[in-house]
C-alpha positions in Angstrom: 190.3 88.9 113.9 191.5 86.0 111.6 192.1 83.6 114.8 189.8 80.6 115.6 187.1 81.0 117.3 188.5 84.3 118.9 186.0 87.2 120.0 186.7 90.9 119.7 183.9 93.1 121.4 182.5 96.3 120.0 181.5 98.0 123.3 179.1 95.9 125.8 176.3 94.8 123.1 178.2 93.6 120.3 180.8 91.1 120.0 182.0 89.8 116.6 183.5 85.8 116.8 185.3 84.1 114.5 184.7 80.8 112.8 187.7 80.1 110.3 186.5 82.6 107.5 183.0 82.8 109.6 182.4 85.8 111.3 179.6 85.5 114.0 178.0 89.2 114.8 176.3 88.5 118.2 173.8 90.7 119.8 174.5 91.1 123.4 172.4 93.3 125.4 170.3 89.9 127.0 168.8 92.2 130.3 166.9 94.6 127.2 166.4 91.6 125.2 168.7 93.5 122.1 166.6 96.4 122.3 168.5 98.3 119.8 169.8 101.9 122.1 171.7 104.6 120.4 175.1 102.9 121.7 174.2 99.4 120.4 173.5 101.0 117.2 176.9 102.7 117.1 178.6 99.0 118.0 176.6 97.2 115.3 177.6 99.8 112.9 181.0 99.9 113.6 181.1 95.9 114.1 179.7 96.2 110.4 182.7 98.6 109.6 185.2 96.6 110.7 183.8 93.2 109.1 183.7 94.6 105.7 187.3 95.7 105.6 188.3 92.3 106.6 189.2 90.3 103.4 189.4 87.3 105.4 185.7 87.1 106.0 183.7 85.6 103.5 180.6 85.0 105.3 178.8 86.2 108.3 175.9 84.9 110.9 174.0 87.5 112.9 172.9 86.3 116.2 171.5 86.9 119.4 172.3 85.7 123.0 169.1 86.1 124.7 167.5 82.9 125.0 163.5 84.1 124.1 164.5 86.8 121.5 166.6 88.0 118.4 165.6 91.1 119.4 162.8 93.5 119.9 163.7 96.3 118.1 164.3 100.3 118.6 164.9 100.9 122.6 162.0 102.6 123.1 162.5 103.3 126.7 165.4 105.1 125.5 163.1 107.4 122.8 160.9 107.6 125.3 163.6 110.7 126.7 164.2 112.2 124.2 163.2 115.6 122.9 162.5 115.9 119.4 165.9 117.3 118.6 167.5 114.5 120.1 165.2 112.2 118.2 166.6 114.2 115.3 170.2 114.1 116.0 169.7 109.9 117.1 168.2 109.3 113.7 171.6 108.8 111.8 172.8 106.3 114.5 170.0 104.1 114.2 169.9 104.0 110.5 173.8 103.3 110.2 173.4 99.7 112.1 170.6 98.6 110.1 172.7 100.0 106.8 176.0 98.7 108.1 174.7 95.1 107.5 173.0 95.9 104.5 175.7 96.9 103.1 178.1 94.0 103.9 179.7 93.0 100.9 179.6 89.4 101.6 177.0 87.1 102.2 175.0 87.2 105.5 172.9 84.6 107.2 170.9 85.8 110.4 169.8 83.1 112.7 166.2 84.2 114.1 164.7 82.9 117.5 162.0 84.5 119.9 161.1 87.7 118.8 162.4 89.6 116.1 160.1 92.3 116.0 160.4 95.8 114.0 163.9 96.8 114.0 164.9 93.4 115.2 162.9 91.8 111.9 164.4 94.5 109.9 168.2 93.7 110.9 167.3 90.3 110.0 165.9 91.7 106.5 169.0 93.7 106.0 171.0 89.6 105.6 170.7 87.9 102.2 169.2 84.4 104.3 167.3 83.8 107.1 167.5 80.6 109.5 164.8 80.8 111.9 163.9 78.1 114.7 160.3 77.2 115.5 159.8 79.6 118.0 160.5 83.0 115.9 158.0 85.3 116.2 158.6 88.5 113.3 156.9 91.2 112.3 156.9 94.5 111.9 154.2 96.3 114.2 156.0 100.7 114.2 152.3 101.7 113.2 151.0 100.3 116.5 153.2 102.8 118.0 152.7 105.7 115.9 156.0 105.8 113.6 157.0 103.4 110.6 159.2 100.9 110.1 162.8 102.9 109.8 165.4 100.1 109.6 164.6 99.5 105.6 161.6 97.5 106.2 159.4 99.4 104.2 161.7 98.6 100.7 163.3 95.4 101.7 159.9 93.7 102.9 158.0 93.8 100.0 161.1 92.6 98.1 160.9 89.6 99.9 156.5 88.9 100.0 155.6 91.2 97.0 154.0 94.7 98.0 150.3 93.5 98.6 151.3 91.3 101.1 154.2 93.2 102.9 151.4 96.2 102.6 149.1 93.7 104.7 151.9 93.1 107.3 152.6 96.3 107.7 149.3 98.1 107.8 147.9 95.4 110.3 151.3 95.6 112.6 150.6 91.4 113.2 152.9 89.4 114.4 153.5 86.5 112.1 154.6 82.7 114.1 157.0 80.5 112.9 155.6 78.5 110.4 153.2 80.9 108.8 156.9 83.1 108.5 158.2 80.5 106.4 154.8 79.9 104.4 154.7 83.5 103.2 158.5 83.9 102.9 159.4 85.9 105.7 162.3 83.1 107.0 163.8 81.1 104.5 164.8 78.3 106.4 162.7 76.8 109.7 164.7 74.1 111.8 164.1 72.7 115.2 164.0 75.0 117.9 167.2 75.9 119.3 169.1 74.9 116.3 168.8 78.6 114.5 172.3 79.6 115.2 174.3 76.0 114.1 172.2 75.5 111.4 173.1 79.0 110.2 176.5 78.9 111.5 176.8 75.6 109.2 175.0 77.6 106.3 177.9 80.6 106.7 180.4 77.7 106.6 179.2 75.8 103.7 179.4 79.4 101.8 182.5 80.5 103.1 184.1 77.1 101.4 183.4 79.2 98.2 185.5 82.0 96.4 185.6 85.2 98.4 186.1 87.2 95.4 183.2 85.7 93.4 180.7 85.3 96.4 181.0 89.3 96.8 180.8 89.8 93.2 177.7 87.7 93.2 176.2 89.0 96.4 176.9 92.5 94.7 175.2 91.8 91.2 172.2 89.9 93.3 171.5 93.4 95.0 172.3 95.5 92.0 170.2 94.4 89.6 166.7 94.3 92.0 164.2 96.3 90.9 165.5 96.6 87.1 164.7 95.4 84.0 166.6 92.3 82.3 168.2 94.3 79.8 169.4 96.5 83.0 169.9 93.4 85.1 172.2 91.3 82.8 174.2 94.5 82.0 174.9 94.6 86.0 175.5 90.8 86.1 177.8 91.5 83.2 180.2 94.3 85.0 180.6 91.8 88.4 181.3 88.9 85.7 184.3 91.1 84.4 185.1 91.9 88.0 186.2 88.3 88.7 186.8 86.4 85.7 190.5 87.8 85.1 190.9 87.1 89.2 193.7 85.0 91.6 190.3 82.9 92.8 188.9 82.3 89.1 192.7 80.7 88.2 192.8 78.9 91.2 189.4 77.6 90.8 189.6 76.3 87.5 192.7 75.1 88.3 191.4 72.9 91.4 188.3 71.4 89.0 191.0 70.8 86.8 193.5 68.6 89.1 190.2 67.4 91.0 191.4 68.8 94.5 190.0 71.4 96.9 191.0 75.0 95.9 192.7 77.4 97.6 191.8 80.8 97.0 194.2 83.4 97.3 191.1 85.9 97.7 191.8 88.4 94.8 
């Protein structure tokens, strides 16, 4: 996948393109607004799969093609059919997308527009930053339905807004416009509408000019050391400093500050 600008799909509603050490994950299922169905849940997570093994990546954007949404979450149609076994048997699928881009190691931007509503707001929460234009809606409404939010939104919300106020947002099932988002946290960045996915895709490239062995080391400790103490914390931080600082990219680095020209990491 380490061409320009080439595209590899992962069945019909994923495609992953590539921006020099970019990678793009699109959502592509426009006619169900990225309704997330059990066999777009199996291409995000194996999109994810695939990204992570790729050493050449050192940043990814997750975006959408439908022009009025990020996407709208579980396919509900879909659960609609099913019998509670099936429900059962579905669950595992469903939560391996939203963990597959957890759990990339390197840093991920998602680039929100439209609606990004319950599992659709909870992919975005699964990425470390999020760009959103000014006509994202988010929010996470499962309790208006009878279930709860099942994508991580339950722990990564109130990492983000504290647990009073993801415990408000939750409970009440609101959705929450653009610019009140970005007043309580929820989007990090708010740009012109229709500029989410360059300004993101400009973010990813402005990170990927960094060391790919110290941004996943970073990204690493960052997600480590939540939720403990300092003492716990620094001892984390301490293990991912040892992890890089006897590295190809740390030489190379020091090197390039040294001879005051752009470095070229070697990636190990």
């Amino acid at each position: 996948m380490a061409e320009q600008d080439a595209e590899r799909r992962f069945g019909e509603y994923v495609a992953v393109r590539r921006h020099g050490h970019v990678a793009e994950l699109v959502l592509d299922r426009p006619k169900a607004m990225n309704a997330v169905s059990s066999e777009m849940a199996r291409s995000i997570a194996a999109a994810c799969d695939a990204l992570a093994a790729d050493r050449e990546v050192r940043a990814v954007v997750l975006t959408s093609t439908h022009e009025r949404a990020f996407c709208v979450g579980a396919d509900l149609k879909e659960r609609n059919s099913f019998t509670d076994a099936e429900l059962v048997r579905q669950r595992p699928v469903a939560r391996a997308a939203y963990t597959g881009v957890l759990e990339l190691p390197m840093p991920t931007v998602a680039a929100v527009h439209g609606f990004a509503l319950g599992g659709g707001f909870e992919l975005a929460l699964a990425c470390d930053v999020i760009v959103a234009d000014g006509t994202a809606v988010v929010g996470l409404p499962e309790v208006s339905v009878g279930v709860i939010p099942g994508g991580g939104g339950t722990q990564l919300l109130p990492r983000r807004v504290g647990a009073a106020r993801a415990a408000e947002l939750i409970f009440s099932a609101r959705r929450v416009e653009a610019a009140e988002a970005r007043e309580l946290g929820l989007v990090d960045e708010l740009v012109d509408a229709g500029r989410d996915r360059d300004e993101a895709l400009a973010l990813g490239s402005r990170i990927a000019a960094n060391s790919p062995v110290g941004l996943r080391a970073a990204k690493r400790a960052l997600r480590l050391g939540q939720g403990l103490d300092l003492r716990a914390g620094l001892e984390v931080e301490d293990a991912a400093w040892r992890s890089v600082a006897f590295s190809g990219d740390r030489a190379e680095g020091v090197a390039a500050f040294n001879e005051k020209r752009p470095p070229q990491w070697p990636g190990e």
